[in-house]
mmCIF file as gemmi writes it, N, C-alpha and C atoms, coordinates in Angstrom:
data_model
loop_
_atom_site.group_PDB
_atom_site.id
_atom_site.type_symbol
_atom_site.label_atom_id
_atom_site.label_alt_id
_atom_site.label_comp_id
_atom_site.label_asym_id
_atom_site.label_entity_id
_atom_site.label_seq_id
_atom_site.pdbx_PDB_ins_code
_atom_site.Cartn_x
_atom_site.Cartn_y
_atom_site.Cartn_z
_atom_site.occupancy
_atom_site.B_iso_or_equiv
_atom_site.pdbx_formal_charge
_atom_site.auth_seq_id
_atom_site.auth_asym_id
_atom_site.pdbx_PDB_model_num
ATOM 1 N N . UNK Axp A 1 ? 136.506 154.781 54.032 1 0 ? 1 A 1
ATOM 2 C CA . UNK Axp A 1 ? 137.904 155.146 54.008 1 0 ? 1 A 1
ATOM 3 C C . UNK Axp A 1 ? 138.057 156.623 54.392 1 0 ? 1 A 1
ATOM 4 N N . UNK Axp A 2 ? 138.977 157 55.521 1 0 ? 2 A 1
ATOM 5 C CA . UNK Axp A 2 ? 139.171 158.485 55.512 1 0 ? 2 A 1
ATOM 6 C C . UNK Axp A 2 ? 140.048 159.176 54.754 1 0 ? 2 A 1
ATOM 7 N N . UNK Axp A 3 ? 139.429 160.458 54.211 1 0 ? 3 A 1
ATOM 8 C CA . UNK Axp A 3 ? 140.336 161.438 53.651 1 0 ? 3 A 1
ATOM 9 C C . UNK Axp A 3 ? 141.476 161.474 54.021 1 0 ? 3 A 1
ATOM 10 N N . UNK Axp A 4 ? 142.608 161.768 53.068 1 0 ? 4 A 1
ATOM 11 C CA . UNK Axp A 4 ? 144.057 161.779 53.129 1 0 ? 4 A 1
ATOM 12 C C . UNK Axp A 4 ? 144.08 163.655 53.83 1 0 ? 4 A 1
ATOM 13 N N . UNK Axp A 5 ? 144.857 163.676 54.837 1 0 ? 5 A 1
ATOM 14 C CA . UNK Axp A 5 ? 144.744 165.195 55.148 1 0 ? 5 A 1
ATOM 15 C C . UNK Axp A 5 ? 146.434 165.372 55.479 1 0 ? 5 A 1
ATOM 16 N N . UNK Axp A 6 ? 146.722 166.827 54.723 1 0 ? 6 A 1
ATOM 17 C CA . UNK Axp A 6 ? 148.12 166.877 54.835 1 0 ? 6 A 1
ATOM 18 C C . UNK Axp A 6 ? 147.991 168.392 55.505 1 0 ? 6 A 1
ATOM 19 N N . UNK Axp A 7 ? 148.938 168.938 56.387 1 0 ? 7 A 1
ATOM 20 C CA . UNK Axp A 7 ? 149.089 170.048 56.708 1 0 ? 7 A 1
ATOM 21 C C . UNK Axp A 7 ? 149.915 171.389 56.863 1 0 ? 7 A 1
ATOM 22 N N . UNK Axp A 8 ? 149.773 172.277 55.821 1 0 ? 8 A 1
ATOM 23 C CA . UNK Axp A 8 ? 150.742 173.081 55.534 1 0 ? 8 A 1
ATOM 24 C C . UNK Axp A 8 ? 151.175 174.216 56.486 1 0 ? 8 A 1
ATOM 25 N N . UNK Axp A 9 ? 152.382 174.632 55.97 1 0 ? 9 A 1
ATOM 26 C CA . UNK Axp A 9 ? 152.62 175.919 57.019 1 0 ? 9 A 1
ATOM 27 C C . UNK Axp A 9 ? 151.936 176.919 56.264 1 0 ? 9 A 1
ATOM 28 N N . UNK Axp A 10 ? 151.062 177.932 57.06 1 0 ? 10 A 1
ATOM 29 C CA . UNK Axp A 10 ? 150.64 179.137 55.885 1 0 ? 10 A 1
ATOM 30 C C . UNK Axp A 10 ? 151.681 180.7 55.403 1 0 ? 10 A 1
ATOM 31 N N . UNK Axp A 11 ? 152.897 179.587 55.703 1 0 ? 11 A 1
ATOM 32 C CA . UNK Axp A 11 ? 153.594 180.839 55.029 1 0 ? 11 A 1
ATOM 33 C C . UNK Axp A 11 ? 153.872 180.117 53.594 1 0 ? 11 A 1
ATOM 34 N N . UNK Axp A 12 ? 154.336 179.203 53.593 1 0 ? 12 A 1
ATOM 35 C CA . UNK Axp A 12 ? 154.457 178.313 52.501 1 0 ? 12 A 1
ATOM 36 C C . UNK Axp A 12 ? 153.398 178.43 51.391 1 0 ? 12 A 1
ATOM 37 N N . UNK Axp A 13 ? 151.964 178.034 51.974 1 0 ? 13 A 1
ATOM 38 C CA . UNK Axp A 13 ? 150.694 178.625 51.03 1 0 ? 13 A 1
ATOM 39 C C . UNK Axp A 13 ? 150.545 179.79 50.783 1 0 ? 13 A 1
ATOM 40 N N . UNK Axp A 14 ? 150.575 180.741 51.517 1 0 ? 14 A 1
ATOM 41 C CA . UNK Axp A 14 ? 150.736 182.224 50.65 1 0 ? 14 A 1
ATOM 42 C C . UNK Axp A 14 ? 152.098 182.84 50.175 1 0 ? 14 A 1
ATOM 43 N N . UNK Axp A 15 ? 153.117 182.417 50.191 1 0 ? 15 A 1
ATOM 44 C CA . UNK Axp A 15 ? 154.51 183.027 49.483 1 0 ? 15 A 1
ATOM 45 C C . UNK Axp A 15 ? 155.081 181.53 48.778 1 0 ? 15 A 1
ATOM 46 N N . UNK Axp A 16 ? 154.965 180.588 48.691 1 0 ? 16 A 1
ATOM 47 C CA . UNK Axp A 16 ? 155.471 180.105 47.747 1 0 ? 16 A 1
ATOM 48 C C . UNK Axp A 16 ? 154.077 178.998 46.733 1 0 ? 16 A 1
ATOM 49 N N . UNK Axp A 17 ? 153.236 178.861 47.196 1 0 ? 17 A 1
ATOM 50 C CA . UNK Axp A 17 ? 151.799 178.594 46.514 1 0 ? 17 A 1
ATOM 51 C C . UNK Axp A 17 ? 151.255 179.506 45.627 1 0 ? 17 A 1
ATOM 52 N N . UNK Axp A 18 ? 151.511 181.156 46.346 1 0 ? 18 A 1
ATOM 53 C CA . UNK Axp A 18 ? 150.432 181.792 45.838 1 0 ? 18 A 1
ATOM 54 C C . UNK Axp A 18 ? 149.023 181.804 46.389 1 0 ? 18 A 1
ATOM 55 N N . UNK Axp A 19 ? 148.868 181.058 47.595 1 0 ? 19 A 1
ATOM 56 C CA . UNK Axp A 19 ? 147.591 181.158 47.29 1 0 ? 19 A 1
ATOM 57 C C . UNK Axp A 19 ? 147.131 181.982 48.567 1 0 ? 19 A 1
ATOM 58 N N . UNK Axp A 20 ? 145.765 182.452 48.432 1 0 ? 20 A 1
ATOM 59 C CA . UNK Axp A 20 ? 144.495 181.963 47.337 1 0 ? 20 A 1
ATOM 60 C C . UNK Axp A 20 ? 144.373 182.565 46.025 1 0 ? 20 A 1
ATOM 61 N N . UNK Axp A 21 ? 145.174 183.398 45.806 1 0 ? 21 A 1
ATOM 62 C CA . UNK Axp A 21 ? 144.629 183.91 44.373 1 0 ? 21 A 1
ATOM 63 C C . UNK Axp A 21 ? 144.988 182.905 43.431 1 0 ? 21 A 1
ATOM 64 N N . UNK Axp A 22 ? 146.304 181.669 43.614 1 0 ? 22 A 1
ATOM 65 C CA . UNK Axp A 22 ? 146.433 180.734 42.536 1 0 ? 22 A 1
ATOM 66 C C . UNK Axp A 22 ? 145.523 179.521 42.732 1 0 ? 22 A 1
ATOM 67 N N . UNK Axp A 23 ? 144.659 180.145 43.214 1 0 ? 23 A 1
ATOM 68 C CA . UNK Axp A 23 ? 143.223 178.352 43.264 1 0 ? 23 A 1
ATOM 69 C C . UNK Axp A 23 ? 142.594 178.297 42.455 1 0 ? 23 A 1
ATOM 70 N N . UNK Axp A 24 ? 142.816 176.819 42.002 1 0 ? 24 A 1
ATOM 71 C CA . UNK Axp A 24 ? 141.83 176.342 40.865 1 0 ? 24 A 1
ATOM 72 C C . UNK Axp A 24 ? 140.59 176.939 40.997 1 0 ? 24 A 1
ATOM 73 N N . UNK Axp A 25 ? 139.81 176.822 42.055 1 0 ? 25 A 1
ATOM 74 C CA . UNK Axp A 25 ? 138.665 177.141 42.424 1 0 ? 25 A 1
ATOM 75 C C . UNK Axp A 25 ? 138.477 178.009 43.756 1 0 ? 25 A 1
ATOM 76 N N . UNK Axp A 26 ? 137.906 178.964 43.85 1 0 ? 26 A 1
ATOM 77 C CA . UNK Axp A 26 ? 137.488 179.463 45.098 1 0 ? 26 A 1
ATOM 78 C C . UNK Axp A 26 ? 136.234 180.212 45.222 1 0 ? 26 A 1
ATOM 79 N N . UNK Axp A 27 ? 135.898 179.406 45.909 1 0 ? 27 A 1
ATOM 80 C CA . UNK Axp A 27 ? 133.986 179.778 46.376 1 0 ? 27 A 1
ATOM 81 C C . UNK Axp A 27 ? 134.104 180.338 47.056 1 0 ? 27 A 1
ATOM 82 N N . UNK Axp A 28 ? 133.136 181.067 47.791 1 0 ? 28 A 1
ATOM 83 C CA . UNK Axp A 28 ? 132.115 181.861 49.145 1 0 ? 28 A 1
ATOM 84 C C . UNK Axp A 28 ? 131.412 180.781 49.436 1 0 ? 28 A 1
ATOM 85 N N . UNK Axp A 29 ? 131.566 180.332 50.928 1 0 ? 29 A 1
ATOM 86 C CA . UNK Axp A 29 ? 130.772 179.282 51.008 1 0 ? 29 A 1
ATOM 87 C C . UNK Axp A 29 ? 129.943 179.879 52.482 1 0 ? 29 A 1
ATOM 88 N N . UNK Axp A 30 ? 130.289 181.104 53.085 1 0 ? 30 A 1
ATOM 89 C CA . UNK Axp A 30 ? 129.442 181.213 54.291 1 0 ? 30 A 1
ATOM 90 C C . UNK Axp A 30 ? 130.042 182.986 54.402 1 0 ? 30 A 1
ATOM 91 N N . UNK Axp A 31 ? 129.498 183.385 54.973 1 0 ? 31 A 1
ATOM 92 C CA . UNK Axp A 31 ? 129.606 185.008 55.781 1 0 ? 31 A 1
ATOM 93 C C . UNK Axp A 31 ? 128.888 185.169 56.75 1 0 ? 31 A 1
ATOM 94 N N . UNK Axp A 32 ? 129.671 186.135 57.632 1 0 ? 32 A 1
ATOM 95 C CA . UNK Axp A 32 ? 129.29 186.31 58.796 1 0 ? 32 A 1
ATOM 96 C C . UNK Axp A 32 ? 129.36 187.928 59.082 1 0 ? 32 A 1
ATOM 97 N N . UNK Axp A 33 ? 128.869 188.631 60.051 1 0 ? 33 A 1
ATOM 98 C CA . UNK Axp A 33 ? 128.833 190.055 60.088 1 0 ? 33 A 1
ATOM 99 C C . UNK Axp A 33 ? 130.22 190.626 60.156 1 0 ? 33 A 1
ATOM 100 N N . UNK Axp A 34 ? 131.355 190.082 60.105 1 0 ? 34 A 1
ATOM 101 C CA . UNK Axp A 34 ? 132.896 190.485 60.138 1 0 ? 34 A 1
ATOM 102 C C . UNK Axp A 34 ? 133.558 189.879 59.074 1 0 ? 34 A 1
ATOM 103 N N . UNK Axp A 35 ? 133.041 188.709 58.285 1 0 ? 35 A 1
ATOM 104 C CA . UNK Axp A 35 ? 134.162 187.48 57.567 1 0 ? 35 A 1
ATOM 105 C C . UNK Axp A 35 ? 133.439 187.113 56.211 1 0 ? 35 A 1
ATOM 106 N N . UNK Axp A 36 ? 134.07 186.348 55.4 1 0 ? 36 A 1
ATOM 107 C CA . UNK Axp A 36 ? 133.462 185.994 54.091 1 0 ? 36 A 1
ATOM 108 C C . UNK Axp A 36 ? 134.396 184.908 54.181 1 0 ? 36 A 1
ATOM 109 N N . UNK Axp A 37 ? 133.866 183.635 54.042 1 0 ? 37 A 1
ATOM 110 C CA . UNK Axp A 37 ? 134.273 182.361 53.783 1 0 ? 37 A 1
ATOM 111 C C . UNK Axp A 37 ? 134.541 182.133 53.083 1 0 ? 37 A 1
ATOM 112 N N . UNK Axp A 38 ? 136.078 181.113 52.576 1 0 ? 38 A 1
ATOM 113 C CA . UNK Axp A 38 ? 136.013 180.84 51.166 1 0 ? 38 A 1
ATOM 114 C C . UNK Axp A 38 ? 136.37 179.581 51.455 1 0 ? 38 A 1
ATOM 115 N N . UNK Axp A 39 ? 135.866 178.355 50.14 1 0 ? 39 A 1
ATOM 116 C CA . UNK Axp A 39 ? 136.503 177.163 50.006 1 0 ? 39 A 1
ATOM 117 C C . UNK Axp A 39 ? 137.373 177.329 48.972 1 0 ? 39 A 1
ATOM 118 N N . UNK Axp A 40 ? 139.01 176.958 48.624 1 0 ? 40 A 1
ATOM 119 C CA . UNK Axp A 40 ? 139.461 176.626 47.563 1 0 ? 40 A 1
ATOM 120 C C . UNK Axp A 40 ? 140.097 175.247 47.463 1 0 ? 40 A 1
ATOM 121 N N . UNK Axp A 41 ? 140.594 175.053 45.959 1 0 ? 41 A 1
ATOM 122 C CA . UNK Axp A 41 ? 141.247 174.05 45.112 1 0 ? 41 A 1
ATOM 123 C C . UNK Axp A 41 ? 142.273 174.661 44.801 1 0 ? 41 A 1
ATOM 124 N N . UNK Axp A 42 ? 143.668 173.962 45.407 1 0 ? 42 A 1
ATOM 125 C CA . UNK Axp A 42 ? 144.646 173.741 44.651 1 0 ? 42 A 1
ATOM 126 C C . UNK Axp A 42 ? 145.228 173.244 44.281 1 0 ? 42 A 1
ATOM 127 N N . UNK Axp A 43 ? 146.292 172.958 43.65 1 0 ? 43 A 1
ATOM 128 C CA . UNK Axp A 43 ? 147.433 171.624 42.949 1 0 ? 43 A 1
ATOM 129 C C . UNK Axp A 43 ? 148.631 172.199 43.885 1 0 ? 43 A 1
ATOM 130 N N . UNK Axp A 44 ? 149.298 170.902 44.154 1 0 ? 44 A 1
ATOM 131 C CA . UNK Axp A 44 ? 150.697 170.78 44.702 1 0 ? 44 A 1
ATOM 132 C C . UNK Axp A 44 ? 151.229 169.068 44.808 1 0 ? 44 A 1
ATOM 133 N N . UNK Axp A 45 ? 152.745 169.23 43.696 1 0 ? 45 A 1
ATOM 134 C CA . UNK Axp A 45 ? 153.139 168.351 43.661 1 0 ? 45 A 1
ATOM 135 C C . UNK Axp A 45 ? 152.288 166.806 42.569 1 0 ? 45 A 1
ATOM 136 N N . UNK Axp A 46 ? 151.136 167.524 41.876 1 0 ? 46 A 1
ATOM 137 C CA . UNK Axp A 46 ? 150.147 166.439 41.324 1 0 ? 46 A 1
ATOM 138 C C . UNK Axp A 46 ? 149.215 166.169 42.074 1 0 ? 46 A 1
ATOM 139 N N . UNK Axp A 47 ? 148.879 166.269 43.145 1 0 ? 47 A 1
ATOM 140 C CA . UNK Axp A 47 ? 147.849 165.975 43.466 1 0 ? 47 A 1
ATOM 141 C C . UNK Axp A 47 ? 146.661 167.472 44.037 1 0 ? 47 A 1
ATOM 142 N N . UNK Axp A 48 ? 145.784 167.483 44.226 1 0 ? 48 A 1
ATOM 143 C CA . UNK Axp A 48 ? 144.484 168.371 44.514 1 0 ? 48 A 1
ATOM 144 C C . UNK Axp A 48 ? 144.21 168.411 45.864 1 0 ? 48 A 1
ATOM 145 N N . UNK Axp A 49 ? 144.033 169.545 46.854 1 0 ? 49 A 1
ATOM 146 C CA . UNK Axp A 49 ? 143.353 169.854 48.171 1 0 ? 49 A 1
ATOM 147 C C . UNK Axp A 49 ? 142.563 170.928 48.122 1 0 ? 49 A 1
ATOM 148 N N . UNK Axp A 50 ? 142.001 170.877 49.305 1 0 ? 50 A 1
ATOM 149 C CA . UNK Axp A 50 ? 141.274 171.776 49.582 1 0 ? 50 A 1
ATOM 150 C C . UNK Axp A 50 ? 141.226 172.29 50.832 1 0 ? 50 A 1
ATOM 151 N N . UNK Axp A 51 ? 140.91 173.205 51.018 1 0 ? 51 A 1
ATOM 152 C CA . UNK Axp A 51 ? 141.203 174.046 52.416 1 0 ? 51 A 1
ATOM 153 C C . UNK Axp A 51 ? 139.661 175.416 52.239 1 0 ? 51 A 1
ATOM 154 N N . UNK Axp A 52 ? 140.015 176.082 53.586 1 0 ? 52 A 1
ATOM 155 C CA . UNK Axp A 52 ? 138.941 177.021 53.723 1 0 ? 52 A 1
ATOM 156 C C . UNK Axp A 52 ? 140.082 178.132 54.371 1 0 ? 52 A 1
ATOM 157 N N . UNK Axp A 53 ? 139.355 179.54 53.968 1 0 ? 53 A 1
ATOM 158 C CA . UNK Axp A 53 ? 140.255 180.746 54.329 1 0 ? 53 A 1
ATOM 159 C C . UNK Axp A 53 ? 139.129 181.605 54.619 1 0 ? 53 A 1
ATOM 160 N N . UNK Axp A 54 ? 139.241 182.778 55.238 1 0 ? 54 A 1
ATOM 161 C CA . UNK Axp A 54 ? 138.143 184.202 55.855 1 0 ? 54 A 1
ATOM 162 C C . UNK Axp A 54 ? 138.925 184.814 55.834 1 0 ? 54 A 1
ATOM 163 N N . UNK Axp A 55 ? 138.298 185.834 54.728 1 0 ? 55 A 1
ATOM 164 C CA . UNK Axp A 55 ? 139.08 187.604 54.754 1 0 ? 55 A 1
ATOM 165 C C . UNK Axp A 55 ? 137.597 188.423 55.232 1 0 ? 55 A 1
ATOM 166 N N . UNK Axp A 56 ? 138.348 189.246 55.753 1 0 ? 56 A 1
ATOM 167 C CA . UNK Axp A 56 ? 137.369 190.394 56.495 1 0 ? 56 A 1
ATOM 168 C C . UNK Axp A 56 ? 136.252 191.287 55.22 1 0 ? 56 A 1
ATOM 169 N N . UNK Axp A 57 ? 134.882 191.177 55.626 1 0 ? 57 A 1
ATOM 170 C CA . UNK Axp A 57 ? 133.592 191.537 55.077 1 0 ? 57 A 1
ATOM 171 C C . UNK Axp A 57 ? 133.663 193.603 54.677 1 0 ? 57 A 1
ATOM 172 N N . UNK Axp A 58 ? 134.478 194.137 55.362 1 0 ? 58 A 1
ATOM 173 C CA . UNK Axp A 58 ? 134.546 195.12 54.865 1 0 ? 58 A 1
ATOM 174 C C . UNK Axp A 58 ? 135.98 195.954 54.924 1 0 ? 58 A 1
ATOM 175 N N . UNK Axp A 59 ? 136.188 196.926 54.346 1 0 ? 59 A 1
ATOM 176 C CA . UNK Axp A 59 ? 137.684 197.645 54.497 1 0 ? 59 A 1
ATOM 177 C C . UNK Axp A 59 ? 137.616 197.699 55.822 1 0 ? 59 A 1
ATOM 178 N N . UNK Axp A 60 ? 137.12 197.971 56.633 1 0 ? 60 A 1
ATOM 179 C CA . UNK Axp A 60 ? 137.083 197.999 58.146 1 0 ? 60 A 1
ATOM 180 C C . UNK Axp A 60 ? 137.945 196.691 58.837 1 0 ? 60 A 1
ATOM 181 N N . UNK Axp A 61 ? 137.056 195.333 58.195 1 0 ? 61 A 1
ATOM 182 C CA . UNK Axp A 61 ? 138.104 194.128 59.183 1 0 ? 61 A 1
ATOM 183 C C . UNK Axp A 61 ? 139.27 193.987 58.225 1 0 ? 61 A 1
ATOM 184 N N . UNK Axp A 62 ? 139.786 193.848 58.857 1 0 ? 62 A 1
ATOM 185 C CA . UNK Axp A 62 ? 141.581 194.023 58.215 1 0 ? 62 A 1
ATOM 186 C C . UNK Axp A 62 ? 141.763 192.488 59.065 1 0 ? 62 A 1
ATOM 187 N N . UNK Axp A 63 ? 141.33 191.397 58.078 1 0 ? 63 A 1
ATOM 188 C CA . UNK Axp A 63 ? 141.638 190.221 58.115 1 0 ? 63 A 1
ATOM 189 C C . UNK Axp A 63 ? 142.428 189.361 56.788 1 0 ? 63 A 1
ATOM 190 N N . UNK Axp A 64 ? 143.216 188.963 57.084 1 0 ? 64 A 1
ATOM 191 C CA . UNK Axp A 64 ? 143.685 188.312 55.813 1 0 ? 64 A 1
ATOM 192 C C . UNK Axp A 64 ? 143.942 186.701 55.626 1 0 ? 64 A 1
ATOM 193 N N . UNK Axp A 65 ? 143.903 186.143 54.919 1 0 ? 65 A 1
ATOM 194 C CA . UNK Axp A 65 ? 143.985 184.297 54.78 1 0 ? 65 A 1
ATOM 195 C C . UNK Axp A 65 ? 144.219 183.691 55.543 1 0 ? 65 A 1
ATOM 196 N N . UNK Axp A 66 ? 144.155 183.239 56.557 1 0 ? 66 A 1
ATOM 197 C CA . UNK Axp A 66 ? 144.577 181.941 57.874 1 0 ? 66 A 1
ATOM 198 C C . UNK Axp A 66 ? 145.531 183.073 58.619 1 0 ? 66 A 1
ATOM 199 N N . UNK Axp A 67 ? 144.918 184.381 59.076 1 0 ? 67 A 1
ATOM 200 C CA . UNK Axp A 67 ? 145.687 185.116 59.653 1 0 ? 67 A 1
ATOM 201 C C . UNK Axp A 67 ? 145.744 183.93 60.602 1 0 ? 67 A 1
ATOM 202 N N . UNK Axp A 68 ? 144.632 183.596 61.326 1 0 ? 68 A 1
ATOM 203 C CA . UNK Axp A 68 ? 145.018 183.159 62.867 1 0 ? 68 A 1
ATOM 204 C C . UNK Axp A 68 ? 145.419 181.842 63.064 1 0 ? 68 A 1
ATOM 205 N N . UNK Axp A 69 ? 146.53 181.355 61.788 1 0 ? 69 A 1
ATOM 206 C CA . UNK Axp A 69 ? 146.605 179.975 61.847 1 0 ? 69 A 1
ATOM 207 C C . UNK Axp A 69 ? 148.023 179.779 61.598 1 0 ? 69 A 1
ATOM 208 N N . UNK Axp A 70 ? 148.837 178.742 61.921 1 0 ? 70 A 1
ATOM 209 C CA . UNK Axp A 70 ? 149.978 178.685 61.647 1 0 ? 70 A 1
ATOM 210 C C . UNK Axp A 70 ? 150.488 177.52 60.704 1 0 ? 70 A 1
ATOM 211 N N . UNK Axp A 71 ? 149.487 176.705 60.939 1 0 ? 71 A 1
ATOM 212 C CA . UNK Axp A 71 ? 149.517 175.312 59.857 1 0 ? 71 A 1
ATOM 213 C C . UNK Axp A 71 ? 147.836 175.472 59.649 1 0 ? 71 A 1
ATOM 214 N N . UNK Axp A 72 ? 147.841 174.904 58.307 1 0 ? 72 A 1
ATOM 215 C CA . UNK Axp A 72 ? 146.382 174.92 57.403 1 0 ? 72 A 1
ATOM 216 C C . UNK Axp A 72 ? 145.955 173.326 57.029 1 0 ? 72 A 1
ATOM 217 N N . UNK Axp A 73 ? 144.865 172.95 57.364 1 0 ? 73 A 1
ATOM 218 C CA . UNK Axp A 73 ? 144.383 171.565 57.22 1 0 ? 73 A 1
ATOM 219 C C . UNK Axp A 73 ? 144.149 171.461 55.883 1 0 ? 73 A 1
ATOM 220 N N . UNK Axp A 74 ? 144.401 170.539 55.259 1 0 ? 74 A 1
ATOM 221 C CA . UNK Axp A 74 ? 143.846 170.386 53.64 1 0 ? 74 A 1
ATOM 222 C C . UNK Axp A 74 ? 143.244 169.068 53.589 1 0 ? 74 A 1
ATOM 223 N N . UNK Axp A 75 ? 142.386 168.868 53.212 1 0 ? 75 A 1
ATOM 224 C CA . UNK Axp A 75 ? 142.404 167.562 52.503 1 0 ? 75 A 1
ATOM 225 C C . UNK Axp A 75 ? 142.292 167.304 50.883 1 0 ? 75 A 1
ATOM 226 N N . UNK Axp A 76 ? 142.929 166.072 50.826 1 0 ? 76 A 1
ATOM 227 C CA . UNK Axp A 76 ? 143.307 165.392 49.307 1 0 ? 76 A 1
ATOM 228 C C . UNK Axp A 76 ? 141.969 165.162 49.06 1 0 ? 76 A 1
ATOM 229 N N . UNK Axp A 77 ? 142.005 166.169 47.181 1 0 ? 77 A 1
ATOM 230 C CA . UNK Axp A 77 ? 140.587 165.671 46.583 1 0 ? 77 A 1
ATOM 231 C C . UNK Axp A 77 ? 140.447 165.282 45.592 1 0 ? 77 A 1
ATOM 232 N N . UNK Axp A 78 ? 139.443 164.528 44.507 1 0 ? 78 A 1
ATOM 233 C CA . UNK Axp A 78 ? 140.005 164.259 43.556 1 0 ? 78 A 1
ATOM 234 C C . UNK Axp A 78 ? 138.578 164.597 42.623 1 0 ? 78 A 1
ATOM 235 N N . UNK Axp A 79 ? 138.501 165.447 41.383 1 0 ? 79 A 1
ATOM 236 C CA . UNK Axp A 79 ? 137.591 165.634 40.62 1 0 ? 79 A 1
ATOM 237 C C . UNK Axp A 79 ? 136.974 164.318 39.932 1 0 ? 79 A 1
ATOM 238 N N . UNK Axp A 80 ? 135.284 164.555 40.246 1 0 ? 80 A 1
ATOM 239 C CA . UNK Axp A 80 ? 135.001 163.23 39.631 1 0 ? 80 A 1
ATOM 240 C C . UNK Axp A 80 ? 133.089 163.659 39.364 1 0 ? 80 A 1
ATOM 241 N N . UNK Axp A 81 ? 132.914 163.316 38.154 1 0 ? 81 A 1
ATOM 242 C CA . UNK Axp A 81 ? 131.626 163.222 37.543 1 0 ? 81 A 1
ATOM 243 C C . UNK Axp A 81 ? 130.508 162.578 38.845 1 0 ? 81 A 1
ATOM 244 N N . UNK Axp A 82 ? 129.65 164.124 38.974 1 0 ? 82 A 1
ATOM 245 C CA . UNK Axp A 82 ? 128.66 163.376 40.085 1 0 ? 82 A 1
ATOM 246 C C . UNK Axp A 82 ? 127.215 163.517 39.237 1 0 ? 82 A 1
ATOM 247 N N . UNK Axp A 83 ? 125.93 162.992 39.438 1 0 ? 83 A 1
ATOM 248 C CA . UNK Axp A 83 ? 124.735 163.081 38.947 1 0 ? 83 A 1
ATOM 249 C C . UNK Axp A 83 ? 123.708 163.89 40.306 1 0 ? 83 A 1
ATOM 250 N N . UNK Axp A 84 ? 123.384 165.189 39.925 1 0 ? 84 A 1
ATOM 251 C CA . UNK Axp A 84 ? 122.485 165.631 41.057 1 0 ? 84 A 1
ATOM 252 C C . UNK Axp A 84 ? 121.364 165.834 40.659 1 0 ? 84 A 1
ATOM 253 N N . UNK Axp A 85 ? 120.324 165.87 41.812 1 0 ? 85 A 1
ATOM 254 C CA . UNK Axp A 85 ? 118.97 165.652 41.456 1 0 ? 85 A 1
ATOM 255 C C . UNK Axp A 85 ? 118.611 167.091 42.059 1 0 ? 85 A 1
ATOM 256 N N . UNK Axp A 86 ? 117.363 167.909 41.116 1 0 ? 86 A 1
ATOM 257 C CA . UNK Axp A 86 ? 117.161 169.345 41.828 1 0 ? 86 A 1
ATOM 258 C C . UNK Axp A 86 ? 115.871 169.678 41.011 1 0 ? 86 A 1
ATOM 259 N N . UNK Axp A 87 ? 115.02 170.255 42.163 1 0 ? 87 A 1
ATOM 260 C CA . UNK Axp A 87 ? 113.755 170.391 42.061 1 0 ? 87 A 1
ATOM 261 C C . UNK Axp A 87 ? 113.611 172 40.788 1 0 ? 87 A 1
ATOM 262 N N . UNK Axp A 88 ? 112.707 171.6 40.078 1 0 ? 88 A 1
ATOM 263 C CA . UNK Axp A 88 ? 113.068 172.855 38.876 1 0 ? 88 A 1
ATOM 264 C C . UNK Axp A 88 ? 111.335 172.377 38.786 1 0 ? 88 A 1
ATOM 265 N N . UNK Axp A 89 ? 111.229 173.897 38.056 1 0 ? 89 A 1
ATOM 266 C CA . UNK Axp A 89 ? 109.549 174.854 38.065 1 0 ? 89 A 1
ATOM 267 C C . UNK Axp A 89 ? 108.659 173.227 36.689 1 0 ? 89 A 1
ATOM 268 N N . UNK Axp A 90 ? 107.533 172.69 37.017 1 0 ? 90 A 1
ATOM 269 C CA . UNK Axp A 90 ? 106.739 171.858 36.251 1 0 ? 90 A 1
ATOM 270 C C . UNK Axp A 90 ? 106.283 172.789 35.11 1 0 ? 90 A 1
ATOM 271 N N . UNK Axp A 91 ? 106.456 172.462 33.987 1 0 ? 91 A 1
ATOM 272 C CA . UNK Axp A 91 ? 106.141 172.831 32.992 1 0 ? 91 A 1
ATOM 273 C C . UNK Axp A 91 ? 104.803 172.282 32.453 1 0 ? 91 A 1
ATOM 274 N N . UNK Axp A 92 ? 104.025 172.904 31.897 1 0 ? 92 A 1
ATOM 275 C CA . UNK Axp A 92 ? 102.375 172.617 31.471 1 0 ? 92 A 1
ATOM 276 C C . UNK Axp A 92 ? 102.791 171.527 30.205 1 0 ? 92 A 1
């Protein structure tokens, strides 16, 4: 089944969302020599998305949230209990 994907205007997400500072969650998920990646979580309307944003890596890049975007892809997510498997140090 494919993800439900809805698409916002990013004026809407940063002046009437709040966001990114109102995300449930927001990671660093990549950087680059100009950018710092973020994934977040937010709520709108009851339901959960997620989206990705890059603000600039130092006072120098003067980048800010989906500067270069005019609509923002989200997709619908939904929190749910996962079981992961991860290699950890053998004990004697």
């Amino acid at each position: 089944m494919k993800p439900r994907i809805i698409r916002f205007k990013k004026d809407f997400l940063i002046n009437k969302l709040d966001l990114p500072h109102s995300a449930i969650l927001d990671e660093i998920v990549g950087n680059s020599r100009w950018s710092i990646q973020h994934k977040i979580i937010f709520e709108y309307q009851g339901k959960f998305y997620r989206a990705y944003y890059s603000i600039g890596a130092t006072e120098m890049q003067d980048e800010s949230p989906w500067e270069y975007e005019d609509e923002v892809e989200c997709v619908e997510v939904e929190l749910k209990k996962v079981e992961v498997l991860k290699w950890v140090d053998k004990t004697e």
